[in-house]
C-alpha positions as CSV (number, residue, x, y, z in Angstrom):
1,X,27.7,87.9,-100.1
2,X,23.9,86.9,-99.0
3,X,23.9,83.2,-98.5
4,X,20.2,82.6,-99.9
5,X,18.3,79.5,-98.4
6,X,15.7,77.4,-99.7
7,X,12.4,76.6,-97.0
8,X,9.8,73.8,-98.3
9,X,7.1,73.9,-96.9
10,X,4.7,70.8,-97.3
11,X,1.3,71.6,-97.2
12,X,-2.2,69.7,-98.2
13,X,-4.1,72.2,-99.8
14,X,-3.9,73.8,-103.2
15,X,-0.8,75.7,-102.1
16,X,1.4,72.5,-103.7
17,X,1.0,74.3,-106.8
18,X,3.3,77.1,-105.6
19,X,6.4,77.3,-103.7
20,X,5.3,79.2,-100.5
21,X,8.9,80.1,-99.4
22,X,11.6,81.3,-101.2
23,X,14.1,82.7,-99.7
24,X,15.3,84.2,-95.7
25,X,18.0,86.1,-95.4
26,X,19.3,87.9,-92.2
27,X,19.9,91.3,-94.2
28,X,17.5,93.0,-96.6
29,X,18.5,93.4,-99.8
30,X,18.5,96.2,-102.0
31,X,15.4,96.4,-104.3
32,X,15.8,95.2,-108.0
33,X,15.9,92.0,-110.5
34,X,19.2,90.7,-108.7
35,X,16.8,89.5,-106.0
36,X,15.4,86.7,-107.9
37,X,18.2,83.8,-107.6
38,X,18.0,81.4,-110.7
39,X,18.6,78.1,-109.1
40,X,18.8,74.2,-110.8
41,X,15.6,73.0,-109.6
42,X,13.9,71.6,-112.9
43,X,14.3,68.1,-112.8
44,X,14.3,67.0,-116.5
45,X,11.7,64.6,-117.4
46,X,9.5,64.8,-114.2
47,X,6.3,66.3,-115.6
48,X,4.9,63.9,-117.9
49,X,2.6,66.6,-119.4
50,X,5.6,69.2,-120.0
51,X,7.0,67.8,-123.3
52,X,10.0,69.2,-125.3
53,X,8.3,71.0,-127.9
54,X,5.5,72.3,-126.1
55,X,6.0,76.4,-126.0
56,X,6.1,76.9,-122.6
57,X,8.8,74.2,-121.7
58,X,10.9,76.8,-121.4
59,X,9.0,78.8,-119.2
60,X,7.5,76.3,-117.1
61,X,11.4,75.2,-116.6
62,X,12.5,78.9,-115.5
63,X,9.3,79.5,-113.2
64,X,10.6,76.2,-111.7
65,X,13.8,77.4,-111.0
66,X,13.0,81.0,-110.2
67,X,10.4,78.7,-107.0
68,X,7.3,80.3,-108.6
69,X,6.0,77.1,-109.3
70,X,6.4,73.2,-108.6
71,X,4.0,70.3,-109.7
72,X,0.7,69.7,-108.7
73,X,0.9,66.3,-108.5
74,X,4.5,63.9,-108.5
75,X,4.6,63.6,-112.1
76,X,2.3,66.3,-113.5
77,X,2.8,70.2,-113.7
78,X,-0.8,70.7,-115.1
79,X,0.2,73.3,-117.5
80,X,-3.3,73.6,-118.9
81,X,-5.3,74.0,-115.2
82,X,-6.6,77.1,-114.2
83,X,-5.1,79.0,-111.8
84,X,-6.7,80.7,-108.8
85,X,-7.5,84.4,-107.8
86,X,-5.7,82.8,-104.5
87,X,-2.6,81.4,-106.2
88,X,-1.9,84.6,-108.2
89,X,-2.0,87.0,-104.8
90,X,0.7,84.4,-103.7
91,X,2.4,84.6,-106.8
92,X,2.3,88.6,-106.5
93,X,2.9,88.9,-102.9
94,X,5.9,86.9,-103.3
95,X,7.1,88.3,-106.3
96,X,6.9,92.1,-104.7
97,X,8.5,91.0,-101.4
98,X,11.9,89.0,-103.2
99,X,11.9,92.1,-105.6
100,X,12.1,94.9,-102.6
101,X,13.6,92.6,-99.8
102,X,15.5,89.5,-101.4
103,X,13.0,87.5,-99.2
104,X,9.3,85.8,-99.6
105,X,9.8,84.2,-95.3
106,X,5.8,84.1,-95.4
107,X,4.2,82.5,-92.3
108,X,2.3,79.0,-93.1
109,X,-1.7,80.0,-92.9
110,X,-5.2,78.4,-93.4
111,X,-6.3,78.8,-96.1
112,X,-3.0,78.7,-97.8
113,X,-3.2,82.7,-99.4
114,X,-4.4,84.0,-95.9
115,X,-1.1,85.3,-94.8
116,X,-0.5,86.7,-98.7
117,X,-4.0,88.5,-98.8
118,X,-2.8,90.2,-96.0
119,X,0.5,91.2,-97.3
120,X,-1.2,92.0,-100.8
121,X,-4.0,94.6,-99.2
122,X,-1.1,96.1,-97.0
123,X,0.8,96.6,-99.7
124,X,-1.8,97.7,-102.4
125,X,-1.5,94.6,-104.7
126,X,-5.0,94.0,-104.4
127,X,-7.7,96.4,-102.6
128,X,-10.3,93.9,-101.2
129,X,-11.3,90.5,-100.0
130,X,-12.2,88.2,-102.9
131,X,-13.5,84.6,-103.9
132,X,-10.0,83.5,-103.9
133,X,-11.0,79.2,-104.9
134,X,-12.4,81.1,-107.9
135,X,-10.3,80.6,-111.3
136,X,-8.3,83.9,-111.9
137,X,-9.0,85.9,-115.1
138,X,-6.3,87.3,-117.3
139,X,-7.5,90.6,-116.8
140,X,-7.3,89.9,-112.7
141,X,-4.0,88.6,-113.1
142,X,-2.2,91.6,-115.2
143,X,-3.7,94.1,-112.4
144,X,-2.5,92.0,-109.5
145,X,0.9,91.9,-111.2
146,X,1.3,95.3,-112.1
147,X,0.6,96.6,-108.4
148,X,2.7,93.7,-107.2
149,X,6.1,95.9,-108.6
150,X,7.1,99.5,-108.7
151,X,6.5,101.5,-112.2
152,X,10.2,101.3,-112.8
153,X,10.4,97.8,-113.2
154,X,8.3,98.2,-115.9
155,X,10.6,99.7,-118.9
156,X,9.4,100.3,-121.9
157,X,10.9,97.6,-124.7
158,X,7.5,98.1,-127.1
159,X,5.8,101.4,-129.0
160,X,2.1,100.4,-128.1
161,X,-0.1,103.4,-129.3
162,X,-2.9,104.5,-127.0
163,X,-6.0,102.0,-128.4
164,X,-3.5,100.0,-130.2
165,X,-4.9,96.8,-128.2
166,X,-7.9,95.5,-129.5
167,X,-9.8,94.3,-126.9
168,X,-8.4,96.4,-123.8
169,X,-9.8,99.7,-123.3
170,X,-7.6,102.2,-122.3
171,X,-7.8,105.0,-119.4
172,X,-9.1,102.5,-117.1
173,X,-7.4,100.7,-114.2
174,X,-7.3,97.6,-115.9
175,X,-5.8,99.1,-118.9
176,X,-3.2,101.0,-117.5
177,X,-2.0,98.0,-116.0
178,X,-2.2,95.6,-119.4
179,X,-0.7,98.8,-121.6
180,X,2.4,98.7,-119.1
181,X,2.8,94.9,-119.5
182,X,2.6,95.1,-123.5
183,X,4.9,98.1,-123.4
184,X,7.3,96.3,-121.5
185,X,7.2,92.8,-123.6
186,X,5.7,90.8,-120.3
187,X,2.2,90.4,-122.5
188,X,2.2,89.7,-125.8
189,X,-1.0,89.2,-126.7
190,X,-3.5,85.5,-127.5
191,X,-3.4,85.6,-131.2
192,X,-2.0,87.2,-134.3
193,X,-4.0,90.6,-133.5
194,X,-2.4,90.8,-130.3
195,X,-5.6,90.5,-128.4
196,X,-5.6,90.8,-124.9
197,X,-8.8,88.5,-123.8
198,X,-9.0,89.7,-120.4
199,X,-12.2,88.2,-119.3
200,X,-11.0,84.8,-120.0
201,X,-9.6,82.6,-117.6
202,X,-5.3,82.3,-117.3
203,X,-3.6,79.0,-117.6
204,X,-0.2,77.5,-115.2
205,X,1.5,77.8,-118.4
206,X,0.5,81.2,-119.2
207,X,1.3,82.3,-115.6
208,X,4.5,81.0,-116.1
209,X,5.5,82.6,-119.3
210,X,4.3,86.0,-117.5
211,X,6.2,85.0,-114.2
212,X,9.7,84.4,-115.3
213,X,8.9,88.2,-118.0
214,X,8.7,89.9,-114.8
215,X,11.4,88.5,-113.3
216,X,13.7,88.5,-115.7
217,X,13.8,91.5,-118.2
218,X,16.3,89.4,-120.6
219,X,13.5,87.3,-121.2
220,X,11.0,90.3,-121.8
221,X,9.7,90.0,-125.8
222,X,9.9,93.1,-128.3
223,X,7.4,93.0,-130.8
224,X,4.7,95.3,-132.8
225,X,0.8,95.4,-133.0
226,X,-1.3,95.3,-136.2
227,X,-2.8,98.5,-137.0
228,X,-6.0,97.2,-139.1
229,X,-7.7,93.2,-138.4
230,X,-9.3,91.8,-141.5
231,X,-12.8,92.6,-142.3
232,X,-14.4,89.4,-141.6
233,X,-12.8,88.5,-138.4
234,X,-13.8,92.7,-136.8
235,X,-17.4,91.1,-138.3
236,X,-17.4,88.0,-136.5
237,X,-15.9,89.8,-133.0
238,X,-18.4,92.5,-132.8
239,X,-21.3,90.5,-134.2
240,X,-22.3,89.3,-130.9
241,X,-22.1,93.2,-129.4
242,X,-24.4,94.8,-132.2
243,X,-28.0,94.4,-131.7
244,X,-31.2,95.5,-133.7
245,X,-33.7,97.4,-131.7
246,X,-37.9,97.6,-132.0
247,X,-39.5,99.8,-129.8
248,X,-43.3,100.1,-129.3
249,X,-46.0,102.7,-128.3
250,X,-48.2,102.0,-125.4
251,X,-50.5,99.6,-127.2
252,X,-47.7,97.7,-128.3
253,X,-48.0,98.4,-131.4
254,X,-44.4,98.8,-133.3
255,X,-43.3,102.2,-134.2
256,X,-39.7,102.2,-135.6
257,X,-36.2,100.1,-135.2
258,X,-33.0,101.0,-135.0
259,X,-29.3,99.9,-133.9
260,X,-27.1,99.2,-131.0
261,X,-24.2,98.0,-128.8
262,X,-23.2,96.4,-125.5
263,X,-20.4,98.1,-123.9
264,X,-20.1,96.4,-120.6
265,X,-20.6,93.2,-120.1
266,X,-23.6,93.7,-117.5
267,X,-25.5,94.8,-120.1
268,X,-25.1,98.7,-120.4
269,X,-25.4,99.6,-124.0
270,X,-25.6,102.7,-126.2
271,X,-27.9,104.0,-129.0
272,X,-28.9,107.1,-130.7
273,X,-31.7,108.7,-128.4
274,X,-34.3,109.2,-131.1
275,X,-34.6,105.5,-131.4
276,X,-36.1,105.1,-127.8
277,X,-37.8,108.1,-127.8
278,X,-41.3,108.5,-127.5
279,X,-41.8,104.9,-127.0
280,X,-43.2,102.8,-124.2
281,X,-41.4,100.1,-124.2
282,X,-38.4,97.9,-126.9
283,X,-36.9,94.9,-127.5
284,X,-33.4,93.9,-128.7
285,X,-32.8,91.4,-130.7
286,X,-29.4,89.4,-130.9
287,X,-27.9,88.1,-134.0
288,X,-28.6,85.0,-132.4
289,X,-32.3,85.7,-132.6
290,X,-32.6,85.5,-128.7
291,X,-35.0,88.6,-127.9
292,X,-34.6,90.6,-124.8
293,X,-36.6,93.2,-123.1
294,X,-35.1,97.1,-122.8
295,X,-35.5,98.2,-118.9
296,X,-35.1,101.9,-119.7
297,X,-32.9,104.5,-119.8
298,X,-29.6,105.2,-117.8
299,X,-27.9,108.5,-119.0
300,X,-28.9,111.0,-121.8
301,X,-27.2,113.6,-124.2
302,X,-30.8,115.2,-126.0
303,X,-28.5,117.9,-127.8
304,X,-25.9,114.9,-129.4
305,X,-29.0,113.0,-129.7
306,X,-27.3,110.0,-127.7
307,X,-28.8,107.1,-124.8
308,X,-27.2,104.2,-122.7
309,X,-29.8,102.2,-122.1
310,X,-29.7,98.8,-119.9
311,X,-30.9,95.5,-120.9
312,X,-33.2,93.8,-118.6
313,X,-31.3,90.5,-118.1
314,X,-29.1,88.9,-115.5
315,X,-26.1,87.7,-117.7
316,X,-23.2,89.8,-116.8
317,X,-21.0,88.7,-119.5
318,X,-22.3,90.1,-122.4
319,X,-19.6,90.7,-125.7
320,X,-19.3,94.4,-126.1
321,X,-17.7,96.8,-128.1
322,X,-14.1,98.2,-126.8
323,X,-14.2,102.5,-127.2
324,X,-11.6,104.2,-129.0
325,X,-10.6,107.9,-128.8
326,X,-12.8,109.7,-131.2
327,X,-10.7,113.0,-130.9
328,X,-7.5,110.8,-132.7
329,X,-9.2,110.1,-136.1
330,X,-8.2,111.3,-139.2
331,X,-9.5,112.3,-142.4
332,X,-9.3,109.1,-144.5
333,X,-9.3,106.6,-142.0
334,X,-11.1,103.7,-142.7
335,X,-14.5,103.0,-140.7
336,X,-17.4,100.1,-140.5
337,X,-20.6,100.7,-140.0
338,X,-22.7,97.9,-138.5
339,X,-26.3,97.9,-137.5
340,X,-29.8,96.5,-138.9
341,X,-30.9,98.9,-141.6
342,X,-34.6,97.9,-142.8
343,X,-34.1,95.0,-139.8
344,X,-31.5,93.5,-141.4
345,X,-29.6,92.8,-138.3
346,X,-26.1,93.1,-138.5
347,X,-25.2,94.7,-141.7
348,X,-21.8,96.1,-141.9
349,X,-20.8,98.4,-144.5
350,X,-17.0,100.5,-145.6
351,X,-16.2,103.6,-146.2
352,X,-13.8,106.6,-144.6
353,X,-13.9,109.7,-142.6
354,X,-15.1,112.3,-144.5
355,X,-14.7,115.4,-141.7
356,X,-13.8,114.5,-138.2
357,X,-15.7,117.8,-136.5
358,X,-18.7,118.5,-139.2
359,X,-20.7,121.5,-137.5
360,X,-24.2,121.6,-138.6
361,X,-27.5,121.5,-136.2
362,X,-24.8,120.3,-133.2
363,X,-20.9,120.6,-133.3
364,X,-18.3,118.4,-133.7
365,X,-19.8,115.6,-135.5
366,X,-18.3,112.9,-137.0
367,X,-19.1,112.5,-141.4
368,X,-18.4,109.3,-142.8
369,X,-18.7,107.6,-146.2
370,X,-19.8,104.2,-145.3
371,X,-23.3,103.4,-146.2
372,X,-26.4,103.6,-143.6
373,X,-29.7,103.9,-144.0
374,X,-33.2,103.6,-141.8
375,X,-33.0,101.9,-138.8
376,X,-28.7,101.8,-138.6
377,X,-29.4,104.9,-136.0
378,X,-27.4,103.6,-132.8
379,X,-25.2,101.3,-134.4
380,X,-21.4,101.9,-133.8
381,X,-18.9,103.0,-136.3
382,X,-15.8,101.3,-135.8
383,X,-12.1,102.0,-136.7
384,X,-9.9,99.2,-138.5
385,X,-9.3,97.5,-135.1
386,X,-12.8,97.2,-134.7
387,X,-13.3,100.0,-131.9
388,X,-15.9,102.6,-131.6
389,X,-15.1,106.0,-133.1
390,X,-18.8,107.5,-132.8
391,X,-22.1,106.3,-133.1
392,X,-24.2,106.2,-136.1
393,X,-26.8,109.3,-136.0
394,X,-28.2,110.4,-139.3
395,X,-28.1,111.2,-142.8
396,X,-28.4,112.8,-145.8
397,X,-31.6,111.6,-147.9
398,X,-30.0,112.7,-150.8
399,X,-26.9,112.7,-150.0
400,X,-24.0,110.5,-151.6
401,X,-22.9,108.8,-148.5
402,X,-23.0,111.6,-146.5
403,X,-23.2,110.4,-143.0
404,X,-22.9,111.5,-139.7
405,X,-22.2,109.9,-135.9
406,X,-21.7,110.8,-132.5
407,X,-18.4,111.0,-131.7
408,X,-17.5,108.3,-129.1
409,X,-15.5,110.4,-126.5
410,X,-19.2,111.6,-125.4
411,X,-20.2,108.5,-124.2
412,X,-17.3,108.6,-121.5
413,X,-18.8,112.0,-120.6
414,X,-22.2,110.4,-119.7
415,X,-23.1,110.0,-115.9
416,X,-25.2,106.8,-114.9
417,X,-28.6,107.6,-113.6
418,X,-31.3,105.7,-112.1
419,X,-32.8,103.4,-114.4
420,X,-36.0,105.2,-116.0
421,X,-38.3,103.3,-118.1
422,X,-39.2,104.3,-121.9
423,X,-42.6,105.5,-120.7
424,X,-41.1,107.3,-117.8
425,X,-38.9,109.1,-120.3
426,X,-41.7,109.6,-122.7
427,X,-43.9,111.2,-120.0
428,X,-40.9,113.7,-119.5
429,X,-40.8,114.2,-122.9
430,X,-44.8,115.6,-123.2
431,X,-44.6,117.2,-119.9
432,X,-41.3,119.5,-121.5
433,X,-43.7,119.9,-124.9
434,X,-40.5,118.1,-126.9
């Protein structure tokens, strides 16, 4: 049998946080769970801010004992600190060498997480150089995690639909990796809607919980997502996202409004293009009231009548809207519209899919019974989770609620341009005779 040793390594910087060596042995192990040796190392009472019935005693108790973590000071684990982009490429680098080796011998290194960035670029767990002081978000964390171990370790214990997280949009790289982590009961989501909440920042404790999940599939948490949130709290999380629009000739004189989104936080966001068009310049305005200038036009789809446009700001953490899969709804599915008919920012409205590929002056658009009327063009219609299905478009005068939106899946089809300015676009416009 493989005698495993314990190596402390005492160190002055930040890296007290984290046990920095685990184990040495003189033969590699085979891959797998068995690696990680469960040892008595929790000394009861010692962390005067880890109380009995706080939810991660347990947790904090196993990461202990697994060496993932110690104290950061003699008495105090600082479950509710922040930890670092630097601490969690430790964490990862020394999670992905015990797992394939039985061994995390790293070599002592200033700054602490020099001789892990190494290991974690070398070994894909992270692809660049980073601000590693910086606090780590959650969304930072499930990525470096995920690469950290192979896709086997990674079994599936949960049936989480494609979209079925709220907050997490899926396809990306980021998403693949928090998809894998709910599937497998490592996440479980920050509240009772299972929402993922990636840009925020993770906690000791949290890192813990997550820690001893992937180290220990026993531990690993089966559980199910809500398919609809109520109506006032997919209000209150996309009121921030949804924006009125005003857009003016080149006297500035007002011509019409309309509706729309963020959906990045650097301030990309979508409308319908016949609200920009043929103006010289717009304005957003927030919920909030704050008022923000439109610097032009990124990408364009004339025929599905459909813009991103950027805001000119430097904030890069806007709220936006997450994207569903338009080519999944159904016929009777409820939808919310949302948007500032006759400027009255941030009306939302219910009703259902009426046809989920209506062909009439363009194909494959969405109808829908919930209520719009002048200046809700651009707004999003969202499913029950509060994701964007399409894009509100236009309407029948005399219709009964006969509506009609841009189906969502063509907004992934857009390429970003060079920014062009309203008037730019305008200029186009007459030059084309449109």
């Amino acid at each position: 049998m493989i005698k495993k040793l314990i190596k402390r390594i005492t160190t002055v910087t930040v890296a007290a946080a984290i046990l920095v060596s685990l184990s040495a042995v003189a033969i590699a192990a085979p891959s797998g769970f068995a690696n990680f040796v469960y040892l008595d190392a929790f000394d009861e009472g010692k962390f005067n801010d880890v109380r009995a019935d706080d939810w991660f005693k347990p947790y904090v108790r196993s990461a202990v004992n697994f060496g993932f973590f110690r104290g950061r000071g003699e008495n105090t684990f600082d479950p509710e600190g922040l930890l670092t982009l630097g601490e969690a490429v430790v964490l990862a680098s020394r999670l992905r060498s015990i797992y394939h080796t039985g061994s995390a011998d790293f070599a002592e290194s200033v700054p602490f997480y020099a001789a892990y960035v190494e290991y974690a670029i070398s070994h894909g767990i992270i692809s660049r150089r980073r601000n590693f002081v910086e606090p780590a978000t959650r969304a930072e964390f499930a990525a470096i995690m995920y690469n950290a171990l192979p896709a086997d370790a990674f079994a599936v214990l949960n049936e989480i639909p494609k979209f079925g997280i709220i907050d997490v949009a899926y396809g990306t790289d980021v998403g693949a990796a928090v998809y894998a982590l709910y599937r497998a009961g490592i996440l479980t989501g920050s509240d009772r809607n299972g929402s993922f909440f990636g840009g925020s920042n993770i906690s000791r404790a949290e890192a813990s919980a997550i820690m001893v999940r992937l180290a220990a599939p026993l531990s690993r948490v089966s559980f199910s997502l809500p398919s609809q949130i109520p109506v006032e709290e997919l209000f209150l999380r996309s009121t921030d996202a949804v924006f009125m629009i005003e857009t003016f000739d080149e006297y500035d004189e007002s011509i019409r409004t309309g509706s729309g989104f963020f959906i990045s936080g650097e301030g990309l966001a979508v409308t319908a293009l016949h609200v920009v068009s043929f103006s010289s310049s717009a304005t957003i305005e927030l919920f909030s009231g704050e008022v923000l200038q439109v610097a032009g036009i990124r990408a364009v789809n004339e025929e599905f009548n459909l813009a991103i446009i950027e805001i000119d700001s430097d904030k890069t953490d806007w709220d936006y809207l997450t994207l569903a899969d338009s080519d999944i709804v159904e016929v009777g599915n409820t939808v919310f519209a949302i948007g500032s008919p006759r400027s009255l920012i941030n009306t939302i409205s219910e009703g259902i899919i009426a046809h989920t590929s209506r062909e009439l002056d363009v194909e494959a658009m969405i109808q829908f019974t919930a209520p719009i009327s002048f200046g809700s063009g651009g707004g999003p219609i969202l499913n029950s989770l509060g994701q964007v299905v399409g894009v509100a478009s236009s309407s029948f005068t005399y219709g009964q609620n006969l509506n009609l939106a841009i189906p969502v899946n063509l907004i992934r089809e857009l390429e970003l341009g060079p920014l062009i300015t309203l008037a730019q676009y305008w200029e186009a416009l007459l030059a084309r005779g449109a």
